[in-house]
C-alpha positions as CSV (number, residue, x, y, z in Angstrom):
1,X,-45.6,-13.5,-29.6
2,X,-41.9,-14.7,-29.1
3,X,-39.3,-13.7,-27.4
4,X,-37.1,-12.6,-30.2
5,X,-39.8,-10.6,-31.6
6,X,-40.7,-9.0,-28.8
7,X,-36.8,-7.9,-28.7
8,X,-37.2,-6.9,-32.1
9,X,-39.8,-4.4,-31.0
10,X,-38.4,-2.6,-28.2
11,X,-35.3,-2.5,-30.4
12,X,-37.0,-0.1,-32.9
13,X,-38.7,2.1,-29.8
14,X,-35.1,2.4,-28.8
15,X,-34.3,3.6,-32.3
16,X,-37.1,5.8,-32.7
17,X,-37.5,7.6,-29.2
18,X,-36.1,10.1,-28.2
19,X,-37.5,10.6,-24.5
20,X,-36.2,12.9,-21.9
21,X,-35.3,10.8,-18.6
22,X,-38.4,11.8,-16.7
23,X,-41.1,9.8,-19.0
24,X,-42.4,6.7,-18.1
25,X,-43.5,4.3,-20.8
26,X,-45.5,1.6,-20.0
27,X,-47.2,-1.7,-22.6
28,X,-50.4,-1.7,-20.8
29,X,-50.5,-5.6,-20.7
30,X,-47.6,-6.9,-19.3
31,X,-44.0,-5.1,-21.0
32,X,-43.3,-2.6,-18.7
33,X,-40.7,-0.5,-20.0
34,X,-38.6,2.1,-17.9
35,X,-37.2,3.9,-20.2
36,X,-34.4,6.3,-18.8
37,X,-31.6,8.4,-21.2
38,X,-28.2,6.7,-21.8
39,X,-29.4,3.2,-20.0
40,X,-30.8,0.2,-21.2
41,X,-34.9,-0.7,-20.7
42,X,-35.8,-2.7,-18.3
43,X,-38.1,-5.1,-19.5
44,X,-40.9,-7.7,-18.1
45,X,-42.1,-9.9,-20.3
46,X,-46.1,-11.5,-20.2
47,X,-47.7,-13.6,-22.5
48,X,-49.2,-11.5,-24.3
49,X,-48.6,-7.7,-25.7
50,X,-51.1,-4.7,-26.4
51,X,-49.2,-2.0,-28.0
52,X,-51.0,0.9,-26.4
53,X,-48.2,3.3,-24.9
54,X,-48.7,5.6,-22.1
55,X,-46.5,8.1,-21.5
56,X,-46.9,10.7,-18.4
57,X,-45.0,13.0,-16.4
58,X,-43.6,11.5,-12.8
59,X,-45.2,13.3,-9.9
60,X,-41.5,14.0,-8.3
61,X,-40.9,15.6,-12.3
62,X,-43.9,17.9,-11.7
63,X,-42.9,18.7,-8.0
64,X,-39.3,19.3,-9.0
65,X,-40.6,22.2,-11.9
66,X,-42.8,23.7,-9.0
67,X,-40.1,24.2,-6.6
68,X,-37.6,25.6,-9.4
69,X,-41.0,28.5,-10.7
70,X,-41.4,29.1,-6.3
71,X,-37.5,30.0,-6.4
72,X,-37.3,31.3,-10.3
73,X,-40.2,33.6,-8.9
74,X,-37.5,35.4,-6.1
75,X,-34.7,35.7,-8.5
76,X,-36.0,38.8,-10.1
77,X,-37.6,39.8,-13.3
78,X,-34.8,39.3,-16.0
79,X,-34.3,35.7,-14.4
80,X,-37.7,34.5,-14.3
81,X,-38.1,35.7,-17.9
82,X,-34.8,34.1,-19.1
83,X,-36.0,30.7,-17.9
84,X,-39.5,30.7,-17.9
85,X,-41.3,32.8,-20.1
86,X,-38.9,33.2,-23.3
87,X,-38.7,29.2,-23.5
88,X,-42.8,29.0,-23.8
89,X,-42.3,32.1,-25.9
90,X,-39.6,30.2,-28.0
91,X,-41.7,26.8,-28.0
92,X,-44.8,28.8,-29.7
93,X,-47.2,29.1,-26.3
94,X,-47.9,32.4,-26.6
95,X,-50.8,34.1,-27.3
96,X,-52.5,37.4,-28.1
97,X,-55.9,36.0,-27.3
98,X,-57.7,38.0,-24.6
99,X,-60.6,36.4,-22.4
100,X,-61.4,36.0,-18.3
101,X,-58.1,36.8,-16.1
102,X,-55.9,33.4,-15.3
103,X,-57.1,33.4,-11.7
104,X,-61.2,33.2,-12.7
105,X,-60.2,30.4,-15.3
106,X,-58.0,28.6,-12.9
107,X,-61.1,28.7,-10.2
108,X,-63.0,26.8,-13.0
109,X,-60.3,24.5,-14.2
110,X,-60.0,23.7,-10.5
111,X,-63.7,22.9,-10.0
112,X,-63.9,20.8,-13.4
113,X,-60.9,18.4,-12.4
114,X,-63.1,17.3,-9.8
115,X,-65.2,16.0,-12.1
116,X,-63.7,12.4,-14.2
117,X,-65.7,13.1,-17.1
118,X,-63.8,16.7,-17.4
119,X,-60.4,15.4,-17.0
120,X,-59.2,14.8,-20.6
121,X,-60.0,18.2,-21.5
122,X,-57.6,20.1,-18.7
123,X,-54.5,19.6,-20.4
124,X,-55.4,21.7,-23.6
125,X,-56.8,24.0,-21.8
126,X,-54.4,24.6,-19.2
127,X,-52.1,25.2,-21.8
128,X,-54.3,27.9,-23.1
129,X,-54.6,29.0,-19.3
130,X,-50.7,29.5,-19.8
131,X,-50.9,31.3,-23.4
132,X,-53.0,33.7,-22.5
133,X,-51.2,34.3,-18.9
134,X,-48.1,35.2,-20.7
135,X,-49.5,38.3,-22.1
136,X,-51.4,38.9,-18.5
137,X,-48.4,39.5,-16.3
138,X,-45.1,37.3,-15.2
139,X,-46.9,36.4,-11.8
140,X,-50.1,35.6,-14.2
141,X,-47.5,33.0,-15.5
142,X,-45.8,31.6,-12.9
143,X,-49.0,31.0,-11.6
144,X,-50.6,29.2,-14.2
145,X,-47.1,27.0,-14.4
146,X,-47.6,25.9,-10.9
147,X,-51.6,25.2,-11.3
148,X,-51.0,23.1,-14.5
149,X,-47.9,20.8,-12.5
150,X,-50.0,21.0,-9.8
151,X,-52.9,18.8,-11.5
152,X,-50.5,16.9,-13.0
153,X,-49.5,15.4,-9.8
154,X,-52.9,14.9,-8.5
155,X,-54.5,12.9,-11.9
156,X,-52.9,10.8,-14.3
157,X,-55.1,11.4,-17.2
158,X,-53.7,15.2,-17.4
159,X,-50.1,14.3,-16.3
160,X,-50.3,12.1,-19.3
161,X,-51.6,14.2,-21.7
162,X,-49.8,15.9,-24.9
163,X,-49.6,19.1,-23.0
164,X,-48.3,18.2,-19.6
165,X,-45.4,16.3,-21.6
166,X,-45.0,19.6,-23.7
167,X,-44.6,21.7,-21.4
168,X,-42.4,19.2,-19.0
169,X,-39.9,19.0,-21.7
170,X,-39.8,23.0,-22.7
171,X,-38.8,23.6,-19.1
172,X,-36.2,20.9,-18.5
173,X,-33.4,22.3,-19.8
174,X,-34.1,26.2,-19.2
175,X,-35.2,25.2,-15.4
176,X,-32.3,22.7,-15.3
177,X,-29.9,25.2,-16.0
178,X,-31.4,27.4,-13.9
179,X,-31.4,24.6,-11.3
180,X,-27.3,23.9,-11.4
181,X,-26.7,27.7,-11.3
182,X,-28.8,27.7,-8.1
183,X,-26.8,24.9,-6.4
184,X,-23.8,26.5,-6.8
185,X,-24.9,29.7,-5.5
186,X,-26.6,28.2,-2.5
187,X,-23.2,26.6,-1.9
188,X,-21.1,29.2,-1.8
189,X,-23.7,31.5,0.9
190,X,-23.3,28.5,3.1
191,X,-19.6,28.5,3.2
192,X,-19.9,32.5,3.5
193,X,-22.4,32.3,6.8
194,X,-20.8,29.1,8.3
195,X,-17.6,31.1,8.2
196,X,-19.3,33.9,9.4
197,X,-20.1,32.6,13.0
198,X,-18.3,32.5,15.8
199,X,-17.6,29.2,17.9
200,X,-20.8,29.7,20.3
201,X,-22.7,30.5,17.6
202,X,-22.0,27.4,15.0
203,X,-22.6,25.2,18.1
204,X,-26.0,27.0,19.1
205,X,-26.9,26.2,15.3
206,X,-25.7,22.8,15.3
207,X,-27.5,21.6,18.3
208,X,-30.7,19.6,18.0
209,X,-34.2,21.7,19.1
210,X,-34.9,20.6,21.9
211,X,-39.0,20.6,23.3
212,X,-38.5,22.9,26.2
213,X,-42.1,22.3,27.6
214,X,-44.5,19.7,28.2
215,X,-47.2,22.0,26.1
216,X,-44.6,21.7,23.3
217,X,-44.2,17.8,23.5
218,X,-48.4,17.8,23.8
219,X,-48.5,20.0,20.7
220,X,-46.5,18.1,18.6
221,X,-48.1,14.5,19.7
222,X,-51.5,15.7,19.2
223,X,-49.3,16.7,15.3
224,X,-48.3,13.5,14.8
225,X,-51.3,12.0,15.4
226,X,-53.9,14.2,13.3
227,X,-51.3,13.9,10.3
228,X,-51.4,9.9,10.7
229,X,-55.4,9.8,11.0
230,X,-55.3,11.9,7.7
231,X,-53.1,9.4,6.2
232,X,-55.2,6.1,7.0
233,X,-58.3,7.8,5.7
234,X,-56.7,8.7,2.6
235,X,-55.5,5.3,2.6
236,X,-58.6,3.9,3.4
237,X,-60.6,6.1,0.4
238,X,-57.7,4.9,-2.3
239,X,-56.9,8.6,-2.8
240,X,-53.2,7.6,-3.5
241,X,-52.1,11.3,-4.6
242,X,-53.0,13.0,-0.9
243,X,-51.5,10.1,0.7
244,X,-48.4,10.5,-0.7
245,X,-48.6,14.2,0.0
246,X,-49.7,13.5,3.6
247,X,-47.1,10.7,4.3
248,X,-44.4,12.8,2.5
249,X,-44.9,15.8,5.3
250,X,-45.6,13.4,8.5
251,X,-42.2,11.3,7.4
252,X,-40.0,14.8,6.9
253,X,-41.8,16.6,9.8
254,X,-41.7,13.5,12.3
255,X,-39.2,11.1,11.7
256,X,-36.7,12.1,14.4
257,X,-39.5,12.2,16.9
258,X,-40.0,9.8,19.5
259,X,-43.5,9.0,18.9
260,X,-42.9,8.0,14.9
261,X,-44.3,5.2,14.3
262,X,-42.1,3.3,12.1
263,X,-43.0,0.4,11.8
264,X,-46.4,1.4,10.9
265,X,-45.3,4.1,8.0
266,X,-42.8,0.8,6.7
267,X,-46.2,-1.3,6.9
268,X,-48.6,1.1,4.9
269,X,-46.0,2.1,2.5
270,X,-45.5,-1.8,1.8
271,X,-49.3,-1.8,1.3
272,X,-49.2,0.9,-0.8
273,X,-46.7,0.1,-2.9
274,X,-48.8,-3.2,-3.8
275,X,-51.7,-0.8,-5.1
276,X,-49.2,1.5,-7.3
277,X,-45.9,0.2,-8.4
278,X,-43.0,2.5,-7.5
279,X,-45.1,4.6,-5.2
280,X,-42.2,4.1,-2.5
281,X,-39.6,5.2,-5.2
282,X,-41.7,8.4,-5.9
283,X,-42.2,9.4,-2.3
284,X,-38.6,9.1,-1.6
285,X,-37.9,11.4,-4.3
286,X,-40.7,13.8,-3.8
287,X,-39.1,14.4,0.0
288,X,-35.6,14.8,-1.1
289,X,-36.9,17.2,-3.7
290,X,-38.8,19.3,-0.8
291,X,-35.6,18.8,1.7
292,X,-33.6,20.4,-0.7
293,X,-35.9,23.1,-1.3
294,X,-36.5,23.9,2.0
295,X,-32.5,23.9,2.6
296,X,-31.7,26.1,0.2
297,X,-34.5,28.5,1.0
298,X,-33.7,28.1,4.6
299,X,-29.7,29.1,3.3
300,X,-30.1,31.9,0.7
301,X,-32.9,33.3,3.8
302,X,-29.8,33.5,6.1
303,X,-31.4,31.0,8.7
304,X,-28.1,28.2,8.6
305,X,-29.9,26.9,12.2
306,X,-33.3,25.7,9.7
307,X,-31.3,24.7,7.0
308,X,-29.1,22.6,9.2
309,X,-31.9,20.9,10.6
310,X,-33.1,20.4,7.5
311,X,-29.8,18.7,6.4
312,X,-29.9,16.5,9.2
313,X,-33.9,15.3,8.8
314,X,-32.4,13.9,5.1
315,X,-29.3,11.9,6.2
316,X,-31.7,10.4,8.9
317,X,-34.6,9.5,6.2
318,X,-31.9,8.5,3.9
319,X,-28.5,7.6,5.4
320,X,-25.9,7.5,3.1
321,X,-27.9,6.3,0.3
322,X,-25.9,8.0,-3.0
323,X,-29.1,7.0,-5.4
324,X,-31.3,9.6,-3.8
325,X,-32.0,12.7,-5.7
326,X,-29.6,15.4,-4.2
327,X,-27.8,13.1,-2.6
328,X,-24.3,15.0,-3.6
329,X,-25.9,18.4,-3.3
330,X,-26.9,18.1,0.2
331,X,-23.5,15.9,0.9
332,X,-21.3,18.7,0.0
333,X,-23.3,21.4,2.4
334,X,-22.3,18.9,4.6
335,X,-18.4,18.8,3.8
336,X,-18.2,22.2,4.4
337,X,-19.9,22.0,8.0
338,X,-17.7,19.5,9.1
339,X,-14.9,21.4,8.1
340,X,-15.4,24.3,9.8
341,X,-16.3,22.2,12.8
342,X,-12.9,20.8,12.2
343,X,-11.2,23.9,11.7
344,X,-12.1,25.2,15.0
345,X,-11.5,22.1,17.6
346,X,-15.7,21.7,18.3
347,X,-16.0,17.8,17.6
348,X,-14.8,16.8,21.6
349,X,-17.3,20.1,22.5
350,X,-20.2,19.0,20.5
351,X,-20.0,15.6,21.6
352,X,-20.6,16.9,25.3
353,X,-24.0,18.5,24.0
């Protein structure tokens, strides 16, 4: 095949797709084609071209949607319906039909994803699992939401299927709004309690934790070490999914620690990236997307000393890095800190502590 034909190819899928940003489309034997909304593909050329096209939904995608149903599900009963159940509702995933509760069939979708030979079939039928939870009960619902992204970032086969991309794309814009709404109004109760306090109090909040014992620094060694070991077996066994979950937590629990091993998480991630293309890119996104959940839980909770720890564990993983995923989010929670530390005289008293 030529060049100029290939061009003439990915020309028409420009033409004819219309993909939300979050889909990956991939020419299994040598075009790989990252296709992203309002910017051009990407494109590597091989010899040769097999026009089987797999789309699937990112594992950072699926995270995201899970974090979005965990909050959704504390915002009350008129919000969670607003954005979660009327768009399934809207998109036709309804249904009347009545059969075992969501929990029991969850328990037996969860035992037959175990199994390879079962895996093509969990898409349809998670998305019946979600049907028939929306006549169960809201929390039947959210539920069932979470289970279904859940497998979605463990196995490629469901996250891949009709279903998973479904349901992905009926959420984007109801959770996105929901999402932007959010940001603002974690915002605004971070400039309200950082105001509140008074000068010993912002720098009590400010300051680093500090291990007060030696049963505390034992305690969190003997951490950092169990969470490695569980990362080199997972490693080891090729089960890319749990490493990445593993790695993920060690990196945003550990990474200001003293006994992090750098240059070892650098090394295996390098390795790992050689066995899955992009896994690096993914991870990086999959712990900004936590960070920022745990800082706005941490904020809208009322516990500014968490989410200011929090704040700090991402500008250490990521520096000033303006690609990462809430990069300006997180960047304007810290405008408003440095403000107030401005506002009352604290830089010369903070740089004593």
């Amino acid at each position: 095949m030529t060049e100029d034909s290939q061009s003439e190819k990915i020309k028409k899928l420009h033409h004819c797709l219309n993909l939300s940003s979050y889909f990956d489309l991939t020419f299994n034997s040598g075009i790989i084609l990252s296709y992203r909304k309002g910017v051009s593909a990407s494109v590597f050329c091989a010899p040769a071209v097999c026009m089987e096209i797999k789309f699937k939904v990112p594992v950072s995608r699926a995270q995201e949607l899970i974090k979005d149903i965990r909050v959704l599900a504390s915002s009350g009963k008129t919000t969670f319906t607003r954005h979660l159940y009327d768009p399934l509702d809207h998109a036709g995933w309804h249904s009347d039909a009545q059969g075992i509760s969501a929990r029991k069939m969850m328990e037996r979708l969860d035992h037959e994803s175990m199994d390879e030979s079962y895996l093509h079939t969990i898409g349809p039928r998670c998305k019946r699992l979600i049907s028939a939870s929306m006549s169960e009960s809201l929390s039947a619902l959210g539920d069932s939401s979470i289970f279904f992204l859940d497998k979605m970032q463990l196995h490629v086969k469901i996250s891949a299927s009709p279903e998973a991309i479904e349901f992905a794309e009926i959420l984007s814009t109801p959770l996105g709004e929901f999402r932007k709404k959010l940001g603002q109004r974690t915002e605004s109760a971070f400039r309200e309690e950082i105001g509140r306090l008074k000068t010993e109090e912002l720098i009590s909040v400010i300051e680093p934790v500090k291990l007060e014992t030696n049963a505390d620094k034992i305690r969190i060694g003997a951490e950092i070490r169990r969470l490695y070991d569980n990362i080199l077996i997972a490693s080891k066994y090729n089960n890319l999914p749990k490493c990445r979950k593993i790695l993920s937590t060690y990196i945003m629990m550990f990474c200001d620690d003293p006994e992090y091993a750098q240059n070892d998480v650098t090394n295996l991630i390098s390795a790992l990236n050689k066995r899955e293309a992009g896994f690096d890119t993914e991870m990086n996104t999959t712990i900004a997307i936590e960070l920022y959940y745990q800082i706005t839980r941490a904020v809208l909770g009322g516990d500014i000393q968490s989410a200011i720890q929090w704040i700090r564990k991402y500008g250490y993983i990521f520096g000033g890095d303006t690609e990462t995923k809430h990069f300006y989010d997180i960047d304007r929670l810290e405008r408003i800190l440095y403000q107030m530390i401005t506002d009352k005289g604290l830089w010369d008293t903070l740089k004593g502590h």
